[in-house]
N, CA, C, O and CB atoms as a CASP TS submission, in Angstrom:
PFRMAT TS
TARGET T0000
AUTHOR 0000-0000-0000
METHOD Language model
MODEL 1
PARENT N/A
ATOM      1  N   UNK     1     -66.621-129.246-170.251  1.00  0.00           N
ATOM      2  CA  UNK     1     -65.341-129.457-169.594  1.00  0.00           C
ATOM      3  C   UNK     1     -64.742-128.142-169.111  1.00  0.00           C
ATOM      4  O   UNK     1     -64.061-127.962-168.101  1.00  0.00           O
ATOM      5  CB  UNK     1     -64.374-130.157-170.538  1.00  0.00           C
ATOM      6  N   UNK     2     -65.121-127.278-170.012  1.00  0.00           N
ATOM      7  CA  UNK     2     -64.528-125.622-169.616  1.00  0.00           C
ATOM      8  C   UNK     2     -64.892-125.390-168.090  1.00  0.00           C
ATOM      9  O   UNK     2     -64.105-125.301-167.147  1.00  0.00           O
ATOM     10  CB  UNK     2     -65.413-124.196-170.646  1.00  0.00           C
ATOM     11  N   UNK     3     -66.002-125.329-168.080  1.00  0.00           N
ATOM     12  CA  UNK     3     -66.660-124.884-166.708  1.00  0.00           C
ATOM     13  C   UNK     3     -66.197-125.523-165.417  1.00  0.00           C
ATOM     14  O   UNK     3     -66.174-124.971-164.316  1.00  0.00           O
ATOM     15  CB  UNK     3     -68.130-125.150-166.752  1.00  0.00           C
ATOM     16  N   UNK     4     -65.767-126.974-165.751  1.00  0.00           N
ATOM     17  CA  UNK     4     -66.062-127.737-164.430  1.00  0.00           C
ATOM     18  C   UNK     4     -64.299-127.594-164.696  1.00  0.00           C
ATOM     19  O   UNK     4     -63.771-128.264-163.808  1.00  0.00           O
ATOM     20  CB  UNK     4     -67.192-129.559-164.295  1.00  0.00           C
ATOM     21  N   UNK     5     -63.348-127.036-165.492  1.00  0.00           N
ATOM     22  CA  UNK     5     -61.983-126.969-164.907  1.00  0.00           C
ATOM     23  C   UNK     5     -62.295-125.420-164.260  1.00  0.00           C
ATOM     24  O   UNK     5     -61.862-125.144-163.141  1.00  0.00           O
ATOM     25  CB  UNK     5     -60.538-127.147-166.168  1.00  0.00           C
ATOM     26  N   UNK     6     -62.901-124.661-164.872  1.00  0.00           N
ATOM     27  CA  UNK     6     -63.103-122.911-164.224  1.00  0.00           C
ATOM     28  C   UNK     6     -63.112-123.530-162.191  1.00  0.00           C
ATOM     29  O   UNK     6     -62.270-123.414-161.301  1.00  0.00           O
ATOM     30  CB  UNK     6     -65.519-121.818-165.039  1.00  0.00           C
ATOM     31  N   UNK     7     -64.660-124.226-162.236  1.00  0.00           N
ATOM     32  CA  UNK     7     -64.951-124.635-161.095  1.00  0.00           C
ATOM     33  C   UNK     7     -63.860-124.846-160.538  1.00  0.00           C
ATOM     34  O   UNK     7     -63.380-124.152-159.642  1.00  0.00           O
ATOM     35  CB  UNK     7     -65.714-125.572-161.044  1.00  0.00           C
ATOM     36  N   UNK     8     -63.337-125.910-161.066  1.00  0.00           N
ATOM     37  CA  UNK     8     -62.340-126.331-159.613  1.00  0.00           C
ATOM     38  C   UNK     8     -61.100-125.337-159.606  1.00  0.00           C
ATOM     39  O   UNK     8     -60.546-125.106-158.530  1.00  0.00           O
ATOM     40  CB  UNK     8     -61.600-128.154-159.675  1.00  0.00           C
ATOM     41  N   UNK     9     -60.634-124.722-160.816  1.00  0.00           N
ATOM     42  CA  UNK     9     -60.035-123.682-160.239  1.00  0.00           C
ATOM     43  C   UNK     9     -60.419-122.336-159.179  1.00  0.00           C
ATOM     44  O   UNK     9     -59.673-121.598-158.535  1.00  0.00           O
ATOM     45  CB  UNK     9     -59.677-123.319-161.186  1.00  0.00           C
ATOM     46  N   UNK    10     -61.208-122.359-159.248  1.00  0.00           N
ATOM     47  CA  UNK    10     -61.754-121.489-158.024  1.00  0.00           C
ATOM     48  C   UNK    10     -62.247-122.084-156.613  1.00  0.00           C
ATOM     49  O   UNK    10     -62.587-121.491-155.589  1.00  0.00           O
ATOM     50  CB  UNK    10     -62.937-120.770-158.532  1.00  0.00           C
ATOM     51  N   UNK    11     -62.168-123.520-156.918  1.00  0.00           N
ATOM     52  CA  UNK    11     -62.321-124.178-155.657  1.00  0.00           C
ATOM     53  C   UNK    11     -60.731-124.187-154.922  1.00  0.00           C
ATOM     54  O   UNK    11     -60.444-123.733-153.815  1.00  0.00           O
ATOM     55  CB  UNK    11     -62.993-125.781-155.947  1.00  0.00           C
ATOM     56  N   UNK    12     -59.892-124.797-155.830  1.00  0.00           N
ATOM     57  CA  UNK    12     -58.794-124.878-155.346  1.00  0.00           C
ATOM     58  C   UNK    12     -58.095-124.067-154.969  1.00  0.00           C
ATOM     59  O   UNK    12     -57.156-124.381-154.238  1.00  0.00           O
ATOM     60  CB  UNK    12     -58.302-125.317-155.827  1.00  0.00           C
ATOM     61  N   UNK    13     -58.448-121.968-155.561  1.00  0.00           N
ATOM     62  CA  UNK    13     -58.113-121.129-155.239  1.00  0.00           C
ATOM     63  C   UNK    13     -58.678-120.559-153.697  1.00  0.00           C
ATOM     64  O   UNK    13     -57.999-119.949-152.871  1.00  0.00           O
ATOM     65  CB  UNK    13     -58.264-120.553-156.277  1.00  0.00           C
ATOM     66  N   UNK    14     -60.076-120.937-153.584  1.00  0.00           N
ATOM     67  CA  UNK    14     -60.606-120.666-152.065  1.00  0.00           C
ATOM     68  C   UNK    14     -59.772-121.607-151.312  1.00  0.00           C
ATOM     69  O   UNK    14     -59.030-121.081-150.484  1.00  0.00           O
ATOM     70  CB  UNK    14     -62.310-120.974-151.768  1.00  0.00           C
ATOM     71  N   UNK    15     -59.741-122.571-151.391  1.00  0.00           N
ATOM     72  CA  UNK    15     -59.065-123.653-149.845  1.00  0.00           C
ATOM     73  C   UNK    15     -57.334-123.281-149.908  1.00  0.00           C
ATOM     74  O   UNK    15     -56.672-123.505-148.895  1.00  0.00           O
ATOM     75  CB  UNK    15     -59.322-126.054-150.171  1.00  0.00           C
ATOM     76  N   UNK    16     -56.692-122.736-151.085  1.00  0.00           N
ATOM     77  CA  UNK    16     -55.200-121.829-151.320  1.00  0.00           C
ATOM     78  C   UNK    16     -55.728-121.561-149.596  1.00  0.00           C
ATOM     79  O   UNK    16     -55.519-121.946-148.445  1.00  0.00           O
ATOM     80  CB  UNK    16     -55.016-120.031-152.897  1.00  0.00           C
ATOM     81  N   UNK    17     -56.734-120.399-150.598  1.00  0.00           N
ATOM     82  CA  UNK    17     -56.783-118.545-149.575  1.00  0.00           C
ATOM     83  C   UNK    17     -56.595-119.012-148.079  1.00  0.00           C
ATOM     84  O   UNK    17     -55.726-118.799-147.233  1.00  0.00           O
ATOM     85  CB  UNK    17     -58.807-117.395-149.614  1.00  0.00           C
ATOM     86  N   UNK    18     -57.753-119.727-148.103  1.00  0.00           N
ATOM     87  CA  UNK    18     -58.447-120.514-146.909  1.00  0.00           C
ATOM     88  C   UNK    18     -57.388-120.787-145.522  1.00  0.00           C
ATOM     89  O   UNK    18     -57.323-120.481-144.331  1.00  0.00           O
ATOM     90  CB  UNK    18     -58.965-122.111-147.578  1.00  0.00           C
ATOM     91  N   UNK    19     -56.507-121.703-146.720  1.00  0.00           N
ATOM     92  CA  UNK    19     -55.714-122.297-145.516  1.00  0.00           C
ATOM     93  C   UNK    19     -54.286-121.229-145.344  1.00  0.00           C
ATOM     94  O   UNK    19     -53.512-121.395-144.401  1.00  0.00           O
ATOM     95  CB  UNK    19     -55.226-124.135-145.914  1.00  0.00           C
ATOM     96  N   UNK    20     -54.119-120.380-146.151  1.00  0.00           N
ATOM     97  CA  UNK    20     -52.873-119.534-146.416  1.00  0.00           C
ATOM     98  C   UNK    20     -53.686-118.355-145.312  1.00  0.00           C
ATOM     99  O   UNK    20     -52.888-117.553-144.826  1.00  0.00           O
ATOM    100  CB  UNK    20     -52.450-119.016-148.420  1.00  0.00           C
ATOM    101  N   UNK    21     -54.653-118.234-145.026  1.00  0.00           N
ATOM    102  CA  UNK    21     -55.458-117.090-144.075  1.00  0.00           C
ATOM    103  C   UNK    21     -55.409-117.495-142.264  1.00  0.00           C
ATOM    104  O   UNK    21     -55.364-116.740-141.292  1.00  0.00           O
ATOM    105  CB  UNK    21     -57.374-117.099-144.673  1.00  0.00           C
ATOM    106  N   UNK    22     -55.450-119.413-142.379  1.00  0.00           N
ATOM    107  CA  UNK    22     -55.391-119.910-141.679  1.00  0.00           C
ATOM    108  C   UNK    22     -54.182-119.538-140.967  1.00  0.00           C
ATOM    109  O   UNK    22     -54.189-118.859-139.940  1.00  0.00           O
ATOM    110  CB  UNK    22     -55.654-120.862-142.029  1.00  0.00           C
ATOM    111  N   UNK    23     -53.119-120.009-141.547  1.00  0.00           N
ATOM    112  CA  UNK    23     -51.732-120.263-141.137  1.00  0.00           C
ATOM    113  C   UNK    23     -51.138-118.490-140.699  1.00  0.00           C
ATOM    114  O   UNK    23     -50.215-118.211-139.934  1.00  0.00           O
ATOM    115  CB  UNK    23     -50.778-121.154-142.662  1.00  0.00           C
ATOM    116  N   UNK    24     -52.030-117.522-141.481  1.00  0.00           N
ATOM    117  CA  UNK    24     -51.133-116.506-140.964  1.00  0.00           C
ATOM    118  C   UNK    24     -51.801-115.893-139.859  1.00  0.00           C
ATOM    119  O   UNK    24     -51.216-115.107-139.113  1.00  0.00           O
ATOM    120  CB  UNK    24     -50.733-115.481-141.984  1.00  0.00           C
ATOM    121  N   UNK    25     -53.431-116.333-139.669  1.00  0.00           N
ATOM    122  CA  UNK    25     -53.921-115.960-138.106  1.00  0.00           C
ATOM    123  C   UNK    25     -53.247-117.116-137.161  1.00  0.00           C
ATOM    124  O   UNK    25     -53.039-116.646-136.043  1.00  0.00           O
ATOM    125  CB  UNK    25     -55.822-116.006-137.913  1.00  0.00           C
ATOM    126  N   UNK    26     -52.882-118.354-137.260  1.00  0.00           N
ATOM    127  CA  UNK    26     -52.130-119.069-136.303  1.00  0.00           C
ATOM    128  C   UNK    26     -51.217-118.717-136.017  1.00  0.00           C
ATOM    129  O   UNK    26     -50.965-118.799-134.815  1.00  0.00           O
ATOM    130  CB  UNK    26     -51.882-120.049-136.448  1.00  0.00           C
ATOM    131  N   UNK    27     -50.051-118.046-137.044  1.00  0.00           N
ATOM    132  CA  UNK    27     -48.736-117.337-136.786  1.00  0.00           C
ATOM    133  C   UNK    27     -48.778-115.973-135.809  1.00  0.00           C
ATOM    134  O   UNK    27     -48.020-115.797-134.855  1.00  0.00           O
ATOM    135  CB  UNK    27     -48.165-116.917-138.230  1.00  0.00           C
ATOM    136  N   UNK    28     -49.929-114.953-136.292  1.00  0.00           N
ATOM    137  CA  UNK    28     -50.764-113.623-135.324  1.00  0.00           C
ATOM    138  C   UNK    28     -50.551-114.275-134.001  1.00  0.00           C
ATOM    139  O   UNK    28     -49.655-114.018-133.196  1.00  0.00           O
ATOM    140  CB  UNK    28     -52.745-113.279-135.642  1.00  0.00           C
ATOM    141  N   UNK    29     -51.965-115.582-133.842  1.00  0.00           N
ATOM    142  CA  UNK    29     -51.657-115.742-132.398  1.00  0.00           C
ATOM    143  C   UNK    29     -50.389-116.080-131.410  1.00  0.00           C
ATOM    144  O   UNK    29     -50.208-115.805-130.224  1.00  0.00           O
ATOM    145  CB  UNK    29     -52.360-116.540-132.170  1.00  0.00           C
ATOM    146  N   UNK    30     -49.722-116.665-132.200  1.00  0.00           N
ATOM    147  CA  UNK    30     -48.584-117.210-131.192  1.00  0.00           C
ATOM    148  C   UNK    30     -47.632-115.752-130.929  1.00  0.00           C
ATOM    149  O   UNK    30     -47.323-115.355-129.805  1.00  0.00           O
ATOM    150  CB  UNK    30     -47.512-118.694-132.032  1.00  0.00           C
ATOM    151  N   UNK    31     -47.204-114.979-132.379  1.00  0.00           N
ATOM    152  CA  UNK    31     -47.185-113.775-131.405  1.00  0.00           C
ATOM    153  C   UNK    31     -47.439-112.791-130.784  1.00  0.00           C
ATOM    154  O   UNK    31     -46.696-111.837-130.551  1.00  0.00           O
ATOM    155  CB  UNK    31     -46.915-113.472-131.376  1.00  0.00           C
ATOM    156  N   UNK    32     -49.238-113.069-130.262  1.00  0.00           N
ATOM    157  CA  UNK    32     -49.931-112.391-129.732  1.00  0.00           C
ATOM    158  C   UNK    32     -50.042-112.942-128.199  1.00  0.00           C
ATOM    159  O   UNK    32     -50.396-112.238-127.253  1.00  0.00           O
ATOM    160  CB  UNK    32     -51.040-112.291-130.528  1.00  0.00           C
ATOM    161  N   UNK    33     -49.639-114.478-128.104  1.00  0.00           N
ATOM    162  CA  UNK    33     -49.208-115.033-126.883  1.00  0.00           C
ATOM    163  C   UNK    33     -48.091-114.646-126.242  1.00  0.00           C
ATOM    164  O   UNK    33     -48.064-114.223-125.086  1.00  0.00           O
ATOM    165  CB  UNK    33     -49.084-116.191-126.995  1.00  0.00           C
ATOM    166  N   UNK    34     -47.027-114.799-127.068  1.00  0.00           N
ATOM    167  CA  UNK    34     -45.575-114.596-126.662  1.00  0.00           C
ATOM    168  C   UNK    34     -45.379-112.932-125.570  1.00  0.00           C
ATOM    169  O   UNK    34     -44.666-112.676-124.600  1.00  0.00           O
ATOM    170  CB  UNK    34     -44.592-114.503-128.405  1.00  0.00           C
ATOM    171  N   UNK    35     -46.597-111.958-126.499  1.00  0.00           N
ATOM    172  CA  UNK    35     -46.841-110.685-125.939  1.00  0.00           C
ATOM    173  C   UNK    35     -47.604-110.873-124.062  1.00  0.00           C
ATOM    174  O   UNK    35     -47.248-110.627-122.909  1.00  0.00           O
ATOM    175  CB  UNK    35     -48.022-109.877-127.229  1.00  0.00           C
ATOM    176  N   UNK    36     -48.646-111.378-124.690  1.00  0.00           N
ATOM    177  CA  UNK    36     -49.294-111.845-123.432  1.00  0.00           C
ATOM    178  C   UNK    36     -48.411-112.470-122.182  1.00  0.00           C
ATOM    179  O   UNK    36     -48.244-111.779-121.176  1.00  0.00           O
ATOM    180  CB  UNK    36     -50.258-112.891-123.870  1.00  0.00           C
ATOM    181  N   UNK    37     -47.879-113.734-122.271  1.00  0.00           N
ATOM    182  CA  UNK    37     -47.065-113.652-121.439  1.00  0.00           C
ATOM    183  C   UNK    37     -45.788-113.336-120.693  1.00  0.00           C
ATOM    184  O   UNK    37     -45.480-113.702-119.559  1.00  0.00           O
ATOM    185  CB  UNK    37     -47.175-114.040-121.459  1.00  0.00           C
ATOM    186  N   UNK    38     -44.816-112.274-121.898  1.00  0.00           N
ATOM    187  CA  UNK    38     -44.201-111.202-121.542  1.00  0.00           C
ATOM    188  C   UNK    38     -44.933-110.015-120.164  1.00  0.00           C
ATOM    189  O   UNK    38     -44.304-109.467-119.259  1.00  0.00           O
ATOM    190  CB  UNK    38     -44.070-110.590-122.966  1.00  0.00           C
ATOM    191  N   UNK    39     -46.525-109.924-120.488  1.00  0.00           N
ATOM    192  CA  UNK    39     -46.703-108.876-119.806  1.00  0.00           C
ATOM    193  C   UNK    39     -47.144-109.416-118.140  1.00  0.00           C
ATOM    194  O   UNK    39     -46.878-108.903-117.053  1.00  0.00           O
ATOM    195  CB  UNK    39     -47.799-107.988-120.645  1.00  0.00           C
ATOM    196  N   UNK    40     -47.857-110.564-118.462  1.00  0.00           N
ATOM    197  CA  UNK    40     -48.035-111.820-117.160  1.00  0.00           C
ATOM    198  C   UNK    40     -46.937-111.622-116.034  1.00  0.00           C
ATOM    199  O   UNK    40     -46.965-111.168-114.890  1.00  0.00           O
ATOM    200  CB  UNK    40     -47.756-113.590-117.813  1.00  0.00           C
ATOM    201  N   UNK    41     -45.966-112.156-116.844  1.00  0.00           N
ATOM    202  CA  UNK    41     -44.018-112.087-116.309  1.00  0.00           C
ATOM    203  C   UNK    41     -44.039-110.455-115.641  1.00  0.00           C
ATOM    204  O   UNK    41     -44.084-110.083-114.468  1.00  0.00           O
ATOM    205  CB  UNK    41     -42.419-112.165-118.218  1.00  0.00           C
ATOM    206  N   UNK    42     -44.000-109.874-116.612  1.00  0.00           N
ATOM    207  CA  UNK    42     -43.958-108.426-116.008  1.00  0.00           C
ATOM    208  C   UNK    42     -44.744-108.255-114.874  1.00  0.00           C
ATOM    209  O   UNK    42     -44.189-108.206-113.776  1.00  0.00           O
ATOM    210  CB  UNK    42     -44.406-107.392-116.946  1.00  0.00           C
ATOM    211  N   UNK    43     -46.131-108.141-114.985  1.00  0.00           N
ATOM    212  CA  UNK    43     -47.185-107.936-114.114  1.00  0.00           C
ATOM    213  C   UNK    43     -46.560-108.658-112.925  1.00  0.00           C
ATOM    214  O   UNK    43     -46.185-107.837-112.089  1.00  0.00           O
ATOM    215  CB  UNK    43     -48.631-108.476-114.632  1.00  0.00           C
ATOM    216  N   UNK    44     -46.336-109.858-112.590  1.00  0.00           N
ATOM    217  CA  UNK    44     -46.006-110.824-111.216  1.00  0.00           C
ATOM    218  C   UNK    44     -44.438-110.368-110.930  1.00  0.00           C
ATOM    219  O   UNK    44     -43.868-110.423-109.841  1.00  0.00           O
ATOM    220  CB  UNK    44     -46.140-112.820-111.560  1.00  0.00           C
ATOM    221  N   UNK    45     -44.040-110.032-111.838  1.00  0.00           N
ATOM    222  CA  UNK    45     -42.278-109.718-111.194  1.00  0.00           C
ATOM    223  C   UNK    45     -42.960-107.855-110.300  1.00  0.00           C
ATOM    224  O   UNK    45     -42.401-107.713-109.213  1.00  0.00           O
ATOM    225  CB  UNK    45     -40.373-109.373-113.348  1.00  0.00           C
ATOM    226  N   UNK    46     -43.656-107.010-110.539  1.00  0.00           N
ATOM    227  CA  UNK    46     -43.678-105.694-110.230  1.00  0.00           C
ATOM    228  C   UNK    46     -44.532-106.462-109.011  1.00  0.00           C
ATOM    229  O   UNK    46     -44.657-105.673-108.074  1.00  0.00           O
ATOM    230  CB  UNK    46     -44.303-104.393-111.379  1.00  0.00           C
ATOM    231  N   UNK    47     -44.870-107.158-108.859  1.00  0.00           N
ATOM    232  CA  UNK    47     -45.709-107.415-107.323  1.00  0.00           C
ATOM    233  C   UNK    47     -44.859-107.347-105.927  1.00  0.00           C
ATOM    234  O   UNK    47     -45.144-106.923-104.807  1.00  0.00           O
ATOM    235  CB  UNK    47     -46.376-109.043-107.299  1.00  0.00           C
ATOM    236  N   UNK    48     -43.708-107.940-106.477  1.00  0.00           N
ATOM    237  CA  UNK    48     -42.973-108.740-105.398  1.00  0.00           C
ATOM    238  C   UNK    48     -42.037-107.391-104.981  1.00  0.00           C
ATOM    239  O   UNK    48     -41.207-107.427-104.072  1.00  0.00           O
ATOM    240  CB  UNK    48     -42.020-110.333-106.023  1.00  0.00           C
ATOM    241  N   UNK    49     -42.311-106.231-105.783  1.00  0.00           N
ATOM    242  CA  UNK    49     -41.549-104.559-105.747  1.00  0.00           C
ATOM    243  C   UNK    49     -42.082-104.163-104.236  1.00  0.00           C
ATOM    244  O   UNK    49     -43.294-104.377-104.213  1.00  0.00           O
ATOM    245  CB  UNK    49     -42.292-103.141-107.239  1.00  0.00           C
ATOM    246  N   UNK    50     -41.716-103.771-103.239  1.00  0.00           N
ATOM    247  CA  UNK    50     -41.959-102.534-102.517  1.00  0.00           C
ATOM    248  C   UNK    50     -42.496-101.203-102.862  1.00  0.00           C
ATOM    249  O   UNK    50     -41.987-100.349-103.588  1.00  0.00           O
ATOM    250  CB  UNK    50     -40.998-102.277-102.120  1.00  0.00           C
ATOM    251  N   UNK    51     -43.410-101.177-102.333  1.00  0.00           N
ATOM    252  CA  UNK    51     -43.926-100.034-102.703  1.00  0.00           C
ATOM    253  C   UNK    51     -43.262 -98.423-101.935  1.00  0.00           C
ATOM    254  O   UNK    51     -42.560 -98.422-100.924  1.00  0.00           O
ATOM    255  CB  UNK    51     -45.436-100.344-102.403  1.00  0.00           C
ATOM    256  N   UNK    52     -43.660 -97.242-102.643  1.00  0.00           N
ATOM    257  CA  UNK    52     -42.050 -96.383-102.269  1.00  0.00           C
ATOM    258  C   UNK    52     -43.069 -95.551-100.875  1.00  0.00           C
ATOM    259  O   UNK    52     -42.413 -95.369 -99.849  1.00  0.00           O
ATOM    260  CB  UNK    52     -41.102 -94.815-104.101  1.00  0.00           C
ATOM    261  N   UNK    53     -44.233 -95.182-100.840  1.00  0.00           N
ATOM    262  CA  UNK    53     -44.742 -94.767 -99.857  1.00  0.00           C
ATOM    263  C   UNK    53     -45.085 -95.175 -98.750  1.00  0.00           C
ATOM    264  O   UNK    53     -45.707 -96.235 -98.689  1.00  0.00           O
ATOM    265  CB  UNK    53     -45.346 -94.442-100.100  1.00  0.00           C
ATOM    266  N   UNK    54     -44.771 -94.437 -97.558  1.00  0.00           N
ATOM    267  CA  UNK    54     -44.382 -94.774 -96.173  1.00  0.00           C
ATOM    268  C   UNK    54     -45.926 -95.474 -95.903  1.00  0.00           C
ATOM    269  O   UNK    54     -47.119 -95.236 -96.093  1.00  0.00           O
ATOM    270  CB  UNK    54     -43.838 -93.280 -95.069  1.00  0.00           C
ATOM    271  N   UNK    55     -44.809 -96.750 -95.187  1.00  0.00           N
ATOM    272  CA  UNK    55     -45.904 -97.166 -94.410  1.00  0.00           C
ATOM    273  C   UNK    55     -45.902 -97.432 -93.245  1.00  0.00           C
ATOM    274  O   UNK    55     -45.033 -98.299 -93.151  1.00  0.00           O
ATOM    275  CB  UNK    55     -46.365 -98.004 -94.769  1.00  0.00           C
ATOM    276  N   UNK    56     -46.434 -97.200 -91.979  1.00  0.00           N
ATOM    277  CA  UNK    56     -46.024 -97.550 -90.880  1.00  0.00           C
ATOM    278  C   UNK    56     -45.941 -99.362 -90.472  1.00  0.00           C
ATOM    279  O   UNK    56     -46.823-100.214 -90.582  1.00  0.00           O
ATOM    280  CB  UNK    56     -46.914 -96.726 -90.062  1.00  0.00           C
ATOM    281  N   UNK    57     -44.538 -99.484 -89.987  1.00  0.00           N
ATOM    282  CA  UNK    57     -44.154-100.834 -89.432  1.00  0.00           C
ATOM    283  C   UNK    57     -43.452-101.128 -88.698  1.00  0.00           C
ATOM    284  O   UNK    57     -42.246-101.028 -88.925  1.00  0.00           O
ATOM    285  CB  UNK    57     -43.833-101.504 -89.999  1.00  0.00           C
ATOM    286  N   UNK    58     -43.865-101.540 -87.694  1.00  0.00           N
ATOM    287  CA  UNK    58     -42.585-101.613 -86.359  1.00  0.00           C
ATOM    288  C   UNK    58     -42.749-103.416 -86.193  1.00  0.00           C
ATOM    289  O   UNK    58     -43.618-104.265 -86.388  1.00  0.00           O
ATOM    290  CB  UNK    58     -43.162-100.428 -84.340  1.00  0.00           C
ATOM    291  N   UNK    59     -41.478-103.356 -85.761  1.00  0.00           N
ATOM    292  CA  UNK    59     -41.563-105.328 -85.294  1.00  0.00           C
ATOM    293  C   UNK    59     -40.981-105.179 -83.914  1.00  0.00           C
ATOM    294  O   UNK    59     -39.780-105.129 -83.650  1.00  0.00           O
ATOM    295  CB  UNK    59     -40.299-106.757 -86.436  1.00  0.00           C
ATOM    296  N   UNK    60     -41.951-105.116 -83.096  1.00  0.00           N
ATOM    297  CA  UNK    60     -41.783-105.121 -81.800  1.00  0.00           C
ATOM    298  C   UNK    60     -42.630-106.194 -81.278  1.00  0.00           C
ATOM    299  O   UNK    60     -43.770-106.365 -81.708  1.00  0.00           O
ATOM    300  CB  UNK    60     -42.038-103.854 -81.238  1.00  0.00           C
ATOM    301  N   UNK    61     -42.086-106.949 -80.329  1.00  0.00           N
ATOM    302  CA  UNK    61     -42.543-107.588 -79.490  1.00  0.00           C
ATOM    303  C   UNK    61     -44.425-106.966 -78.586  1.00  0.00           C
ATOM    304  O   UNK    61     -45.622-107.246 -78.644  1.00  0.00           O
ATOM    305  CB  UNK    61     -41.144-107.608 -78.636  1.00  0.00           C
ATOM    306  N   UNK    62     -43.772-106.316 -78.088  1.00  0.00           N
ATOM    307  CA  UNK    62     -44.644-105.278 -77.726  1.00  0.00           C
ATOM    308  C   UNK    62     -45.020-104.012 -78.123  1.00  0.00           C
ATOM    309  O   UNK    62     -44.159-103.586 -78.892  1.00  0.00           O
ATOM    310  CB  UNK    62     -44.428-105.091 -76.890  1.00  0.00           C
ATOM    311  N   UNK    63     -45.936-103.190 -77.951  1.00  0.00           N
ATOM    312  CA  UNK    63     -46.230-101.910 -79.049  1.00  0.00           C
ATOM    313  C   UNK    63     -45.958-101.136 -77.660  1.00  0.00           C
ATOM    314  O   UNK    63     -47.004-101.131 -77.010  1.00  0.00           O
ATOM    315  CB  UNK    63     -48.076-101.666 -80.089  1.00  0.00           C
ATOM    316  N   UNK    64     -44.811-100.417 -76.920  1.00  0.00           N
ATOM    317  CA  UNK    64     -44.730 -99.364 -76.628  1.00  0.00           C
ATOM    318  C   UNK    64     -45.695 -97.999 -76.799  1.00  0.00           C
ATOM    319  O   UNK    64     -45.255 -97.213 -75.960  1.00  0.00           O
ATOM    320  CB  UNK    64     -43.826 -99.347 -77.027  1.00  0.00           C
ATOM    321  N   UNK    65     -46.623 -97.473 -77.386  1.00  0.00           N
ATOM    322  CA  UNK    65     -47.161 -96.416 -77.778  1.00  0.00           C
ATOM    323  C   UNK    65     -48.226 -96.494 -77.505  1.00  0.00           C
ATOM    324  O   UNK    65     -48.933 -97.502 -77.494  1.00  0.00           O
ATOM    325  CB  UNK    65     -47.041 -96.103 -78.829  1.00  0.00           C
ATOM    326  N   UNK    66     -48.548 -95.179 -77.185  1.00  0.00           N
ATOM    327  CA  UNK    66     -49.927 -95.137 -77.320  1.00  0.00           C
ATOM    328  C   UNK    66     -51.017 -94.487 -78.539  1.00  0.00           C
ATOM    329  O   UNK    66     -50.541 -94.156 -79.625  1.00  0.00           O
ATOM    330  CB  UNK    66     -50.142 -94.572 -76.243  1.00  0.00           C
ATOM    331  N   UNK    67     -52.179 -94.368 -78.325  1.00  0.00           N
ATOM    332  CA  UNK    67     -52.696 -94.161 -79.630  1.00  0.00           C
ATOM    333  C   UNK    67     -52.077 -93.105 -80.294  1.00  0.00           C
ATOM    334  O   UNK    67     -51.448 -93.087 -81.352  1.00  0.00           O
ATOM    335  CB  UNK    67     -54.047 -93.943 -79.618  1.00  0.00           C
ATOM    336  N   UNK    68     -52.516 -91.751 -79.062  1.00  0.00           N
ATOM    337  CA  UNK    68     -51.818 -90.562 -80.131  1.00  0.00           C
ATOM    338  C   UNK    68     -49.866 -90.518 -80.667  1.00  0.00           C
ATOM    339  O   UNK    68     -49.309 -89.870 -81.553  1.00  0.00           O
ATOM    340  CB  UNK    68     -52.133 -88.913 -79.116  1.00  0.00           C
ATOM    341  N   UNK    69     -49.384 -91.394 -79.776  1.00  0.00           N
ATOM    342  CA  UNK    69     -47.744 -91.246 -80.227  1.00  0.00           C
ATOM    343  C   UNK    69     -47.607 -92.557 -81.577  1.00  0.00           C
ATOM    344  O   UNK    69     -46.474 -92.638 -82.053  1.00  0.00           O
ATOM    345  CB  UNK    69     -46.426 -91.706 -78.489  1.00  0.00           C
ATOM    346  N   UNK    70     -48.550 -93.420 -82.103  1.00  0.00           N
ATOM    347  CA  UNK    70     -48.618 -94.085 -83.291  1.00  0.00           C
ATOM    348  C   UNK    70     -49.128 -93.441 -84.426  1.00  0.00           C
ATOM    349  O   UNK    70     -48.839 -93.562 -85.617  1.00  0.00           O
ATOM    350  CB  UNK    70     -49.267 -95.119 -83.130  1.00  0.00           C
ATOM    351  N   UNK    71     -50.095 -92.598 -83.728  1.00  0.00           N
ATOM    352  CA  UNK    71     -50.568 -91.634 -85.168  1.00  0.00           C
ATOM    353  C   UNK    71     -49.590 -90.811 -85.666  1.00  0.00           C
ATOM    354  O   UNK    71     -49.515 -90.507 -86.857  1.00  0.00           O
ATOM    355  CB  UNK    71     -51.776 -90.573 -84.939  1.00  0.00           C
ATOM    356  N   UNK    72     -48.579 -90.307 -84.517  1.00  0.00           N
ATOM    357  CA  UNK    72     -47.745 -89.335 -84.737  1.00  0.00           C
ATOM    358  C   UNK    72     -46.677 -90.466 -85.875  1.00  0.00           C
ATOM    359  O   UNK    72     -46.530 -90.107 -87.043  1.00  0.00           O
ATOM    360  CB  UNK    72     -47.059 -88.587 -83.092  1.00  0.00           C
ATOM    361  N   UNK    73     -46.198 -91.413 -85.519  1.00  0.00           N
ATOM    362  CA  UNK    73     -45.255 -91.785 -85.952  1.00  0.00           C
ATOM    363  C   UNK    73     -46.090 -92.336 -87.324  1.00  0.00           C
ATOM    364  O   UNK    73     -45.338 -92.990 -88.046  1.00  0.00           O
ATOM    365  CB  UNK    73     -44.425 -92.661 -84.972  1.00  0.00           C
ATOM    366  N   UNK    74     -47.016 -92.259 -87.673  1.00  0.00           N
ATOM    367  CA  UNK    74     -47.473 -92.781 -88.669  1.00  0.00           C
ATOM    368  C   UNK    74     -47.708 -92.170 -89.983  1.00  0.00           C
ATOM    369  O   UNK    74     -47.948 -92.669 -91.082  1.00  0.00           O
ATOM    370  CB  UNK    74     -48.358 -93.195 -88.289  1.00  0.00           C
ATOM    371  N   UNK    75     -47.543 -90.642 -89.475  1.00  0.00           N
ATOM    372  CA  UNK    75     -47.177 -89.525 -90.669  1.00  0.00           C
ATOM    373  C   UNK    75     -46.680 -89.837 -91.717  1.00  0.00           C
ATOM    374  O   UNK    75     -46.430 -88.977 -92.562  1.00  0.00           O
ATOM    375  CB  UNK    75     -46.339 -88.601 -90.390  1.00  0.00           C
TER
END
């Protein structure tokens, strides 16, 4: 009788661990998600930013210029 209460105390102590190991990598992930899509959010909000270096853009109907006076303005 000794043995087979030893047994199941160590059974009942692995499926404890088991599921107490479980629950705190399920808890890890969710706030390892919450991180993740904080940075998602971030990442797609900096898209929609302007970028600060010149770029050439004219909204003209017609392009007035010629090659070398677009290169110039394109500095």
């Amino acid at each position: 009788m000794n043995h087979t209460t030893t047994l199941n105390n160590i059974k009942e102590y692995i499926n404890n661990r088991i599921n107490r190991l479980k629950k705190d990598i399920y808890d890890e992930m969710s706030s390892f998600r919450r991180i993740i899509l904080q940075n998602r959010q971030r990442s797609s909000t900096t898209k929609n930013i302007i970028g600060v270096s010149p770029e050439p853009y004219l909204d003209l109907i017609s392009n007035p210029f010629n090659k070398c006076q677009w290169n110039y303005l394109s500095l």
